[in-house]
PDB file of N, CA, C and O in Angstrom:
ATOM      1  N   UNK A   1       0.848  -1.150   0.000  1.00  0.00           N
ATOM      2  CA  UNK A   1       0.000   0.000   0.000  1.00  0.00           C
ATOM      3  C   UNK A   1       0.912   1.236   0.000  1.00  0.00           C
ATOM      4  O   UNK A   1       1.924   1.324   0.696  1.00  0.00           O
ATOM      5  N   UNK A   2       0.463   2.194  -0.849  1.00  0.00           N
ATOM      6  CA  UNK A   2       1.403   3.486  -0.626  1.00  0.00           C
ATOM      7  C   UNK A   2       0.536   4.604  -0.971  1.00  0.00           C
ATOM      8  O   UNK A   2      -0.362   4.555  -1.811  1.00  0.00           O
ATOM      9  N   UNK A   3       0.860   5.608  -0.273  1.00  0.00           N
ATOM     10  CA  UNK A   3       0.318   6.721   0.218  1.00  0.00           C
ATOM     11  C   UNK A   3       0.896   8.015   0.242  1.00  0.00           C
ATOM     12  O   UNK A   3       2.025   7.944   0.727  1.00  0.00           O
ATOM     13  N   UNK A   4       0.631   8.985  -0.033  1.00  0.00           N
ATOM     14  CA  UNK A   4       1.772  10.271   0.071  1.00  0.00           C
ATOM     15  C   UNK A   4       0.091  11.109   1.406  1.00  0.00           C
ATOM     16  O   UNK A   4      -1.123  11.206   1.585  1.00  0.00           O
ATOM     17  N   UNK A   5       1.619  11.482   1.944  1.00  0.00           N
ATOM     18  CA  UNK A   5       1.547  12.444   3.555  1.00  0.00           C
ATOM     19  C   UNK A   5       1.789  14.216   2.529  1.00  0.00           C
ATOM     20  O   UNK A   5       2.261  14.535   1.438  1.00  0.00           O
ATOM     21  N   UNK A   6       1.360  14.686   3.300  1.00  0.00           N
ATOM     22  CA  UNK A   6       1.070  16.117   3.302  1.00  0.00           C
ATOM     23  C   UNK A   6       2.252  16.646   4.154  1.00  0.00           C
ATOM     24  O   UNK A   6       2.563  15.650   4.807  1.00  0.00           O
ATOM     25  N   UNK A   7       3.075  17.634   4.513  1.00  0.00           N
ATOM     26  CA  UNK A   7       3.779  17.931   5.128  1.00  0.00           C
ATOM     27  C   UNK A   7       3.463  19.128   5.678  1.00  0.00           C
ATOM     28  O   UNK A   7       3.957  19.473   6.751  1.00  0.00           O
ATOM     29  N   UNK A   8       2.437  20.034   4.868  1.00  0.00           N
ATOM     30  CA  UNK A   8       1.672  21.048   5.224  1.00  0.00           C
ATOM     31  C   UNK A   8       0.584  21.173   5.577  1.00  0.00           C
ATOM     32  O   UNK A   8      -0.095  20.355   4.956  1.00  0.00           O
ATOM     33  N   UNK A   9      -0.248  21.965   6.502  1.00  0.00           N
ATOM     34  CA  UNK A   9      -1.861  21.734   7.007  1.00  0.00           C
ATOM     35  C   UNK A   9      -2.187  22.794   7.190  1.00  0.00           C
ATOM     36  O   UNK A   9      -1.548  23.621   7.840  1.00  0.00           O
ATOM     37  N   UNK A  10      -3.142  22.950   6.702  1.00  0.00           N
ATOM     38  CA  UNK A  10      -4.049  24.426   7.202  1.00  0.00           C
ATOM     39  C   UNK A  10      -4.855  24.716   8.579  1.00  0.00           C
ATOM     40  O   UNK A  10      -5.848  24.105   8.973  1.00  0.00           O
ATOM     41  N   UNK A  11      -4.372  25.499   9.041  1.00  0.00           N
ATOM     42  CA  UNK A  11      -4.939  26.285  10.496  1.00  0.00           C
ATOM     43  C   UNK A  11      -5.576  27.071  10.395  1.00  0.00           C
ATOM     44  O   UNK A  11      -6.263  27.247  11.402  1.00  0.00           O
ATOM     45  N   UNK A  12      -5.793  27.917   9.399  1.00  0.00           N
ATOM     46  CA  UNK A  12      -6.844  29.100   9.204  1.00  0.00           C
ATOM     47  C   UNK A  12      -7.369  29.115   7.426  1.00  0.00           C
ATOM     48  O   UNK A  12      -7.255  28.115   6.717  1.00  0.00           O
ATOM     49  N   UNK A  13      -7.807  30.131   7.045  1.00  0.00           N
ATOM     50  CA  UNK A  13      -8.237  30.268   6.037  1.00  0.00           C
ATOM     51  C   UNK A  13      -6.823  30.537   5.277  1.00  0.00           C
ATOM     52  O   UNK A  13      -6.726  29.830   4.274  1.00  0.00           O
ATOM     53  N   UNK A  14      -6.104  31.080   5.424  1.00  0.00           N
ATOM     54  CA  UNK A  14      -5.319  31.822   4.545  1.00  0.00           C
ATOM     55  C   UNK A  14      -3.658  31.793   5.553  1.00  0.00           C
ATOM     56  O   UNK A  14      -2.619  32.431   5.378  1.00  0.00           O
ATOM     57  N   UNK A  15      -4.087  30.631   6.727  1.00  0.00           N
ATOM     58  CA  UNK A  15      -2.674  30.655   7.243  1.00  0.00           C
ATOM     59  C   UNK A  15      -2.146  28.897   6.952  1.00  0.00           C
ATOM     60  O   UNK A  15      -3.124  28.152   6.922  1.00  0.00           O
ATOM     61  N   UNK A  16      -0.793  28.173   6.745  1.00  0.00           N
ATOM     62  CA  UNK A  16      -0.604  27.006   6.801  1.00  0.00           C
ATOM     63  C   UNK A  16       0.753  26.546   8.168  1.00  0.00           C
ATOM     64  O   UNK A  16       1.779  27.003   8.673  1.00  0.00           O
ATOM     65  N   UNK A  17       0.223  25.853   8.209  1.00  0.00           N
ATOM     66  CA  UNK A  17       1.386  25.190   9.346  1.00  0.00           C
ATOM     67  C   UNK A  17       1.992  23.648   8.704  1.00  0.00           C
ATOM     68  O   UNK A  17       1.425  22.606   8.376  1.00  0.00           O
ATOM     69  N   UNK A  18       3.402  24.086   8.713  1.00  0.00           N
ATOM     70  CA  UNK A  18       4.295  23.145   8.341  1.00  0.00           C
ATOM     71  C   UNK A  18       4.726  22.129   9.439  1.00  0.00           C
ATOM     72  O   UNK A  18       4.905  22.438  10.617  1.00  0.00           O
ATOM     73  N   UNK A  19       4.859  21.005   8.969  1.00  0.00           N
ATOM     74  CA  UNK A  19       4.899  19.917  10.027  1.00  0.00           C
ATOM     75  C   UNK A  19       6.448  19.600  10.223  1.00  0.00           C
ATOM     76  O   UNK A  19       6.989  19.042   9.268  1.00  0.00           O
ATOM     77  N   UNK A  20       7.113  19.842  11.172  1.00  0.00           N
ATOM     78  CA  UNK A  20       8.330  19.722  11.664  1.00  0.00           C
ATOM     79  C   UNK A  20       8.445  20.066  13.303  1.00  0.00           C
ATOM     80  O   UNK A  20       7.822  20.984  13.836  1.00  0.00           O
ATOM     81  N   UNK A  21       9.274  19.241  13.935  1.00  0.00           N
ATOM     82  CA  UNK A  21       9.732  19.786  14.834  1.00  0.00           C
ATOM     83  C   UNK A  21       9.783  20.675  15.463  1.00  0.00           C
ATOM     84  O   UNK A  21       9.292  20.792  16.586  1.00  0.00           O
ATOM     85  N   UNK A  22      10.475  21.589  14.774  1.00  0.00           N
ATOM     86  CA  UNK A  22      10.627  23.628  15.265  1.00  0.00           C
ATOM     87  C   UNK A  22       9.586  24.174  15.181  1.00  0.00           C
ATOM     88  O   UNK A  22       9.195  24.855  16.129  1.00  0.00           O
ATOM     89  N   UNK A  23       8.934  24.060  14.193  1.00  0.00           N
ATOM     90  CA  UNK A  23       7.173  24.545  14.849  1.00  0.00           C
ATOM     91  C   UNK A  23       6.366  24.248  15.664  1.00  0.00           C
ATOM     92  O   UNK A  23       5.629  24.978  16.327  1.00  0.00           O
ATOM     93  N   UNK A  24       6.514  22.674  15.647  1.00  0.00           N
ATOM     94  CA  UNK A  24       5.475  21.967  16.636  1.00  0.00           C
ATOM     95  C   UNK A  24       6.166  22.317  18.090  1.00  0.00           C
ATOM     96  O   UNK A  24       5.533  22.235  19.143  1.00  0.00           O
ATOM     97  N   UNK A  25       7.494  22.704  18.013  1.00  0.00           N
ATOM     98  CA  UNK A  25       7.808  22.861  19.302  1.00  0.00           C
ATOM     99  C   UNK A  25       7.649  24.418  19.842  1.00  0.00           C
ATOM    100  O   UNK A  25       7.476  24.684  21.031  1.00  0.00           O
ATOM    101  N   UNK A  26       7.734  25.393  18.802  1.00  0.00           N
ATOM    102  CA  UNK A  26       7.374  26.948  18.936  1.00  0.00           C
ATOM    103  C   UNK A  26       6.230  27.786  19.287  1.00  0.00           C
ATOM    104  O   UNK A  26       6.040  28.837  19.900  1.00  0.00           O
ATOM    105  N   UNK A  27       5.186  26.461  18.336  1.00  0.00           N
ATOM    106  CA  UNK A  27       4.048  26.933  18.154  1.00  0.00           C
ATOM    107  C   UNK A  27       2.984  27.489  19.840  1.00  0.00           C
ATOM    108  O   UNK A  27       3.194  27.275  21.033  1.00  0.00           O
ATOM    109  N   UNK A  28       1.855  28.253  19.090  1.00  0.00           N
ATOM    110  CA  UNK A  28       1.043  28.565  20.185  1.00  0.00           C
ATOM    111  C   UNK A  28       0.184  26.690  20.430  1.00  0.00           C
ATOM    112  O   UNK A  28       0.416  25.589  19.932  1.00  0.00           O
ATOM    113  N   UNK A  29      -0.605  27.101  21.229  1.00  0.00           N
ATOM    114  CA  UNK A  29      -1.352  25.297  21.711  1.00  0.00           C
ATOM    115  C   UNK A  29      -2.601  25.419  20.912  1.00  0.00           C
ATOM    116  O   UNK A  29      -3.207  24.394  20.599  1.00  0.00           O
ATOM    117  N   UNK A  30      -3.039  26.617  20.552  1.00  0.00           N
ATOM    118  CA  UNK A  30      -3.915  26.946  19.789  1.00  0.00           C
ATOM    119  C   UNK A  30      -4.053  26.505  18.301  1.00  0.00           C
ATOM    120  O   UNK A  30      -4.978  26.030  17.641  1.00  0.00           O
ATOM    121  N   UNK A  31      -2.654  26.881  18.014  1.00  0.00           N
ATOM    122  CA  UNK A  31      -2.192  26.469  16.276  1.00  0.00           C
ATOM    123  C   UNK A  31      -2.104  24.944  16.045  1.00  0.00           C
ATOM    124  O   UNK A  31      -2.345  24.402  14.966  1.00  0.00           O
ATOM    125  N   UNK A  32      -1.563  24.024  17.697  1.00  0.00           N
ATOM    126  CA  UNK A  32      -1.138  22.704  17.448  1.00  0.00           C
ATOM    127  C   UNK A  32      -2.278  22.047  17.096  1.00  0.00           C
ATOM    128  O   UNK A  32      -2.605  21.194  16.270  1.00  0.00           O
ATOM    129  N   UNK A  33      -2.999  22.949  18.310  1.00  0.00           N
ATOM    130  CA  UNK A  33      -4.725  21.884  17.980  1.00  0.00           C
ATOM    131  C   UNK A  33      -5.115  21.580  16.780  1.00  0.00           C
ATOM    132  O   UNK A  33      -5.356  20.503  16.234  1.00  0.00           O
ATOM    133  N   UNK A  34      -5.158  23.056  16.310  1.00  0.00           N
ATOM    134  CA  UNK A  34      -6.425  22.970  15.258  1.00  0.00           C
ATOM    135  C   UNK A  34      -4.899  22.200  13.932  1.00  0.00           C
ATOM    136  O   UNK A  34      -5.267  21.336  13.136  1.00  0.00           O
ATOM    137  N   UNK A  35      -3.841  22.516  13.916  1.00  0.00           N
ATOM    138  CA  UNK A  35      -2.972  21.748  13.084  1.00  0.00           C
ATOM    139  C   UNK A  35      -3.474  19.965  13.080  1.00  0.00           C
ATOM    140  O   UNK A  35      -3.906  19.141  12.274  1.00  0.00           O
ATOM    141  N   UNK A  36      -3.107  20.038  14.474  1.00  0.00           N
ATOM    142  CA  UNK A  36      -3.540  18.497  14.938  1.00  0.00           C
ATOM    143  C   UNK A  36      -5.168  17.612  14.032  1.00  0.00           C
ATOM    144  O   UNK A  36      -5.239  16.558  13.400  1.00  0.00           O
ATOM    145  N   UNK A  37      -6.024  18.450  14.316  1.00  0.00           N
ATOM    146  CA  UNK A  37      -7.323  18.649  13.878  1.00  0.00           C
ATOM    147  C   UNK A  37      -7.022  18.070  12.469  1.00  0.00           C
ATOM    148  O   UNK A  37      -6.865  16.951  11.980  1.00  0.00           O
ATOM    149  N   UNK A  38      -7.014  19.520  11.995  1.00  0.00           N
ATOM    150  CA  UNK A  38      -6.956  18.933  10.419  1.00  0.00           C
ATOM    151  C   UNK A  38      -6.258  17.878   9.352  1.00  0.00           C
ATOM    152  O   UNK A  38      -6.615  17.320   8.315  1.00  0.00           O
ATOM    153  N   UNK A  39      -5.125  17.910  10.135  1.00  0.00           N
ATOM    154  CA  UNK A  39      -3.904  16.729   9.455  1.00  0.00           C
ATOM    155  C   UNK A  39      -5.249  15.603   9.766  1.00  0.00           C
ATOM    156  O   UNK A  39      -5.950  15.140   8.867  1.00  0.00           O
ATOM    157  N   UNK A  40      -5.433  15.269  11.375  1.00  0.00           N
ATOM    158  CA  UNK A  40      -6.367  13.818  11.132  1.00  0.00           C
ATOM    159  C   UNK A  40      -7.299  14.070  10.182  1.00  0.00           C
ATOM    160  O   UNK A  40      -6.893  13.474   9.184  1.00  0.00           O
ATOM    161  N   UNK A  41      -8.466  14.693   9.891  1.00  0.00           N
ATOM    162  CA  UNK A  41      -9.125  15.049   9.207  1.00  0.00           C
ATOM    163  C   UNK A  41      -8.473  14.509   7.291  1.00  0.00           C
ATOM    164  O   UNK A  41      -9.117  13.786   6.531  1.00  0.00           O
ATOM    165  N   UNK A  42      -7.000  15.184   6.965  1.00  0.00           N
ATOM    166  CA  UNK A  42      -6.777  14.576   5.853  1.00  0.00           C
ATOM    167  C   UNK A  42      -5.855  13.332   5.769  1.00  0.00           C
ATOM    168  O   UNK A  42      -5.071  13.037   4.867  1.00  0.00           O
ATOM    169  N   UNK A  43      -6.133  12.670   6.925  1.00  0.00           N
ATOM    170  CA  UNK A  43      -5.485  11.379   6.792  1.00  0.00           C
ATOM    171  C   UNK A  43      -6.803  10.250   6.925  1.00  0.00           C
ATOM    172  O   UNK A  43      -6.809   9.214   6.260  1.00  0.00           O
ATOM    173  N   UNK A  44      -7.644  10.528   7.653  1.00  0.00           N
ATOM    174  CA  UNK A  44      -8.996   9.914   7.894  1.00  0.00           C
ATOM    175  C   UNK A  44      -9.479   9.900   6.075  1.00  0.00           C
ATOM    176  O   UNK A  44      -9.601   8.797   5.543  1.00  0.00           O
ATOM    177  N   UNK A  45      -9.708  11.103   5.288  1.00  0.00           N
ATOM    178  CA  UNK A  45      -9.750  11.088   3.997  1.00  0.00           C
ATOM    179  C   UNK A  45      -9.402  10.729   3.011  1.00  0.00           C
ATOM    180  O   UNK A  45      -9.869  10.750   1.872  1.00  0.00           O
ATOM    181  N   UNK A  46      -8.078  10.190   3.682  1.00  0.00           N
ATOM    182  CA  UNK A  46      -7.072   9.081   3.054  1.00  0.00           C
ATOM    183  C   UNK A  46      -8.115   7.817   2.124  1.00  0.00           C
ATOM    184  O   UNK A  46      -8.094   7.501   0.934  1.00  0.00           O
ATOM    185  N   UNK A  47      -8.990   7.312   3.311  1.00  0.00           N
ATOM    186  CA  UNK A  47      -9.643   5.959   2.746  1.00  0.00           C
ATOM    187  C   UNK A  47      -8.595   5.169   3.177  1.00  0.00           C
ATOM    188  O   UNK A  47      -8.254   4.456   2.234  1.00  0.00           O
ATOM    189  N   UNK A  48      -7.729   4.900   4.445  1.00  0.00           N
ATOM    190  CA  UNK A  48      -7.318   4.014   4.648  1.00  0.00           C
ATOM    191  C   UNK A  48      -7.996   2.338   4.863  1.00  0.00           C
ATOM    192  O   UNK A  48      -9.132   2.438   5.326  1.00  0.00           O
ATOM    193  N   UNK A  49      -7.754   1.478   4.734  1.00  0.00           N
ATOM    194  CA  UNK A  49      -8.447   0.588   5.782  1.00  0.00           C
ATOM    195  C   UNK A  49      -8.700   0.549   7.135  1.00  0.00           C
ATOM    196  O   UNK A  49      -7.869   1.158   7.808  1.00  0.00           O
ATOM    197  N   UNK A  50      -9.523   0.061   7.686  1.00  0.00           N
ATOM    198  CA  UNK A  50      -9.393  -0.366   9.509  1.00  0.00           C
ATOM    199  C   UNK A  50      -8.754  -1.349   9.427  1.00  0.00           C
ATOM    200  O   UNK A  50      -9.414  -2.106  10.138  1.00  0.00           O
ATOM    201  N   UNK A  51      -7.891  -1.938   9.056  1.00  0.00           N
ATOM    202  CA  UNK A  51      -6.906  -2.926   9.376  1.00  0.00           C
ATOM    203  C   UNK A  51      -5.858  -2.856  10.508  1.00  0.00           C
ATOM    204  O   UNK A  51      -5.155  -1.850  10.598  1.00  0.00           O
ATOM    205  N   UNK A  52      -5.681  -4.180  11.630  1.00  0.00           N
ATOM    206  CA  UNK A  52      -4.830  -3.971  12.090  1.00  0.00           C
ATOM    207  C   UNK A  52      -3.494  -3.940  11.828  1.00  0.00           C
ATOM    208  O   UNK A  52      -3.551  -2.715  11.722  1.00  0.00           O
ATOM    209  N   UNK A  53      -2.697  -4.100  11.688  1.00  0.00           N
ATOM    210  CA  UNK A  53      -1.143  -4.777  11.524  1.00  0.00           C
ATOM    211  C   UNK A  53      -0.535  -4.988  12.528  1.00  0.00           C
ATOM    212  O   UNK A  53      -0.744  -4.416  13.598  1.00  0.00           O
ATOM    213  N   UNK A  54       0.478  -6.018  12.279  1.00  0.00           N
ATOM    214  CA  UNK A  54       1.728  -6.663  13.558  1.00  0.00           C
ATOM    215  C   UNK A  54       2.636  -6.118  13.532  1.00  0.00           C
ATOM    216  O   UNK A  54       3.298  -5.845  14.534  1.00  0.00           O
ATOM    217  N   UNK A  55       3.021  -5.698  11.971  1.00  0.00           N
ATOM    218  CA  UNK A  55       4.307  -5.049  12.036  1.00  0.00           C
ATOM    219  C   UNK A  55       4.232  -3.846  10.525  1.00  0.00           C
ATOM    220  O   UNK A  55       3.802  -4.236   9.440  1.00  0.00           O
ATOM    221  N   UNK A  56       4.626  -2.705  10.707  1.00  0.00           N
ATOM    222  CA  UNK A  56       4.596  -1.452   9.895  1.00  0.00           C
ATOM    223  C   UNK A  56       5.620  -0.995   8.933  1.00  0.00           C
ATOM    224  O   UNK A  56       5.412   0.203   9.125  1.00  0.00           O
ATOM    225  N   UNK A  57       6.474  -1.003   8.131  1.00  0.00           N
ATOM    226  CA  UNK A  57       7.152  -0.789   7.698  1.00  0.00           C
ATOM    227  C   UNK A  57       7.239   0.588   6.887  1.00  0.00           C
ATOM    228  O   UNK A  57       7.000   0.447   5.688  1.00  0.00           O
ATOM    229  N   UNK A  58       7.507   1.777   7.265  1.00  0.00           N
ATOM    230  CA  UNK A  58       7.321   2.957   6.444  1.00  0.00           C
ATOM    231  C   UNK A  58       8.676   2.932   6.018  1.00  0.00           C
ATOM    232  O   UNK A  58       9.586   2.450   6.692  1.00  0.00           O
ATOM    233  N   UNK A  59       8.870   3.685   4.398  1.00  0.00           N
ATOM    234  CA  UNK A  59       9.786   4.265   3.655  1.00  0.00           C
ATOM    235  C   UNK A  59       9.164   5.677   3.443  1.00  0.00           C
ATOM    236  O   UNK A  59       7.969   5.783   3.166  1.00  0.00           O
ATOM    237  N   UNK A  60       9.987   6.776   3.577  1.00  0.00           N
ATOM    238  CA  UNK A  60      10.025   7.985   3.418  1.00  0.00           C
ATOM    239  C   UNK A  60      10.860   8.505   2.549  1.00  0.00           C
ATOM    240  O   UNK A  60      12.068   8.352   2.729  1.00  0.00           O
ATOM    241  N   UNK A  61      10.364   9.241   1.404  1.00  0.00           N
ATOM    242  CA  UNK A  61      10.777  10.130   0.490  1.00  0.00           C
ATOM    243  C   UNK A  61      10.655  11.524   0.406  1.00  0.00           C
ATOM    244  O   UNK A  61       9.635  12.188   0.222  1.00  0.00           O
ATOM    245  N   UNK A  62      12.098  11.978   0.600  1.00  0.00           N
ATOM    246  CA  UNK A  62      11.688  13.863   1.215  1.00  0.00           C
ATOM    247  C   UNK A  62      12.511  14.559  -0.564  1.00  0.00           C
ATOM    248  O   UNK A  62      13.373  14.076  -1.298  1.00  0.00           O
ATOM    249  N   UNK A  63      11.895  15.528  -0.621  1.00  0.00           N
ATOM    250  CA  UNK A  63      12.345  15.956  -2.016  1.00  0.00           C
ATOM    251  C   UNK A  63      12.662  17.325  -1.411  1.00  0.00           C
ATOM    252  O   UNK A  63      11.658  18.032  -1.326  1.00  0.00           O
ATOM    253  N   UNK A  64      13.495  17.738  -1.086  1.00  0.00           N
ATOM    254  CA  UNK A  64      14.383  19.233  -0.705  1.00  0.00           C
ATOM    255  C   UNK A  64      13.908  20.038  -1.782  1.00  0.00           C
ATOM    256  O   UNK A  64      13.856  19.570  -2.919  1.00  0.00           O
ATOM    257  N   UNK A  65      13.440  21.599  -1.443  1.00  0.00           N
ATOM    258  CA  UNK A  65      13.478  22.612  -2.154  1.00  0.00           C
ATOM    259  C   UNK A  65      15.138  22.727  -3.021  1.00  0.00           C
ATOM    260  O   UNK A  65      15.428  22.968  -4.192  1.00  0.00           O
ATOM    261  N   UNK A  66      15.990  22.416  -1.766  1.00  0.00           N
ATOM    262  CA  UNK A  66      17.284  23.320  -2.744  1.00  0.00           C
ATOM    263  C   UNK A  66      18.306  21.892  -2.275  1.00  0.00           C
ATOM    264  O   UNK A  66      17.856  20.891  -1.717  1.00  0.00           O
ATOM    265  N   UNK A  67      19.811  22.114  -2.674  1.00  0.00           N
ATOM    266  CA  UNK A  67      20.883  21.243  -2.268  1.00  0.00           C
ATOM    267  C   UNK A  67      21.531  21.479  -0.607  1.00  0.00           C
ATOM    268  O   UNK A  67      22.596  21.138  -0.094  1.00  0.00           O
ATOM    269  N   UNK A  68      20.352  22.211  -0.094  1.00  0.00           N
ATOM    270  CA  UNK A  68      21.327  22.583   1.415  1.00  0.00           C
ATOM    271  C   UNK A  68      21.544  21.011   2.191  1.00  0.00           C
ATOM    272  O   UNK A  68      21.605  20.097   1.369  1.00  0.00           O
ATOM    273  N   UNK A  69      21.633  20.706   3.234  1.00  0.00           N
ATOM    274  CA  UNK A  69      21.797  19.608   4.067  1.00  0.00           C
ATOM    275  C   UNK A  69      20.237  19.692   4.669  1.00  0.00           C
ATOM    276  O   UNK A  69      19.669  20.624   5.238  1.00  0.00           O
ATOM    277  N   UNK A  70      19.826  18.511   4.360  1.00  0.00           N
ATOM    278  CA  UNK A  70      18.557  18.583   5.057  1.00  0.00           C
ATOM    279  C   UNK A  70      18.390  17.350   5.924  1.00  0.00           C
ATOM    280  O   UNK A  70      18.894  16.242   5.740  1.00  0.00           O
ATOM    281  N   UNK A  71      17.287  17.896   7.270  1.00  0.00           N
ATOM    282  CA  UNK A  71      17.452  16.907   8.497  1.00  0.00           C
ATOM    283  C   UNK A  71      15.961  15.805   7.833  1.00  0.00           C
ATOM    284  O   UNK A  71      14.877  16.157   8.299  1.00  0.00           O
ATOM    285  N   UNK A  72      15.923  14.869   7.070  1.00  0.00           N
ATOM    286  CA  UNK A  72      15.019  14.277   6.959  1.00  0.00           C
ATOM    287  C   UNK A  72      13.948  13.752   8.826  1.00  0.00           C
ATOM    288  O   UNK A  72      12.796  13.410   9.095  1.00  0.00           O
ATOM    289  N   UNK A  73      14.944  13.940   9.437  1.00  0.00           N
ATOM    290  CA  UNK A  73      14.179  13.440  10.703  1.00  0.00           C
ATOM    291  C   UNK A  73      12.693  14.681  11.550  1.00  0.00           C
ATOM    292  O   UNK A  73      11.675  14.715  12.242  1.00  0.00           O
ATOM    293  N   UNK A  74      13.284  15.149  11.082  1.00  0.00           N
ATOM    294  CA  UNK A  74      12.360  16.511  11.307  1.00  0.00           C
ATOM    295  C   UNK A  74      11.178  16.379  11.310  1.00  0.00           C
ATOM    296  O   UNK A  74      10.571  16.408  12.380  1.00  0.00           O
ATOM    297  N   UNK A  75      10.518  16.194  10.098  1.00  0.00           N
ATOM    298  CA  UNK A  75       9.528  16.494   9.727  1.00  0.00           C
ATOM    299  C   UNK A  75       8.838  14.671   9.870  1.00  0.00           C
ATOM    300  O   UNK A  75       7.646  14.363   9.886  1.00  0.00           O
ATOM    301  N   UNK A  76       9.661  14.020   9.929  1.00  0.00           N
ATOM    302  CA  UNK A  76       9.262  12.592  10.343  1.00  0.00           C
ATOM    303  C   UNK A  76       8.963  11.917  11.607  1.00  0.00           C
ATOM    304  O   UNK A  76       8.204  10.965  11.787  1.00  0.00           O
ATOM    305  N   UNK A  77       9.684  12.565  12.465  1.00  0.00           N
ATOM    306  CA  UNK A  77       9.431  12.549  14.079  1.00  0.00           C
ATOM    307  C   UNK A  77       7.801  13.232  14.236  1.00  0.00           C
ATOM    308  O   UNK A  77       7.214  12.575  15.096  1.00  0.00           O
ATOM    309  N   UNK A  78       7.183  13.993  13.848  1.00  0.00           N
ATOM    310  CA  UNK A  78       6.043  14.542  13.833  1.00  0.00           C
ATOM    311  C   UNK A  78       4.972  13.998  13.736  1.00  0.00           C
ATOM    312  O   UNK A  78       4.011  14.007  14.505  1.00  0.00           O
ATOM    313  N   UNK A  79       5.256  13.076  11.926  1.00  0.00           N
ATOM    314  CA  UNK A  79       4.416  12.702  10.949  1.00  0.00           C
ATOM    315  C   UNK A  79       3.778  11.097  11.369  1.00  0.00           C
ATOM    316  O   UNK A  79       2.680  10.561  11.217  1.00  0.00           O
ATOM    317  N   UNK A  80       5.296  10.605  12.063  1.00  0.00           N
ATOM    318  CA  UNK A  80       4.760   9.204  12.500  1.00  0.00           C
ATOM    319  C   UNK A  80       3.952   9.154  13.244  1.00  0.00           C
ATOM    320  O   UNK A  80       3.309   8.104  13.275  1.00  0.00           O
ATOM    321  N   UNK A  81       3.649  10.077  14.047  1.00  0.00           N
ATOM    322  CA  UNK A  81       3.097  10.086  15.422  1.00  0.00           C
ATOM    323  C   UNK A  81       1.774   9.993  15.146  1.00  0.00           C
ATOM    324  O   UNK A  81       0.953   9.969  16.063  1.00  0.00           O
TER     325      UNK A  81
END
């Protein structure tokens, strides 16, 4: 089964919250919520199954804006959760 994750979520009409670490750790409790909120909201939309599983195996594919050094863990420590 494969699936692509969102890395971005909307909190307001016209505001987005990026899913990483440094935000989730900056942010107001206000922004996490409703962040929180909606990500389930487009993962529930997913159409996953209710299936259980024993064991999970994710592969992650991060595509960098530019060639800087990027912390793939970042935004994955978040996402698994």
């Amino acid at each position: 089964m494969k699936f692509t994750l969102p890395l971005r979520v909307m909190v307001s009409k016209r505001k987005h919250f990026i899913l990483n670490l440094n935000n989730y750790r900056n942010a107001h409790h206000r922004v996490l919520s409703a962040a929180k909120r909606n990500y389930a909201a487009l993962i529930f939309d997913l159409g996953l199954p209710k299936v259980q599983y024993d064991c999970i195996r994710a592969h992650y594919k991060i595509y960098p804006a530019s060639n800087r050094i990027y912390d793939g863990n970042n935004p994955v420590c978040i996402i698994d959760n």
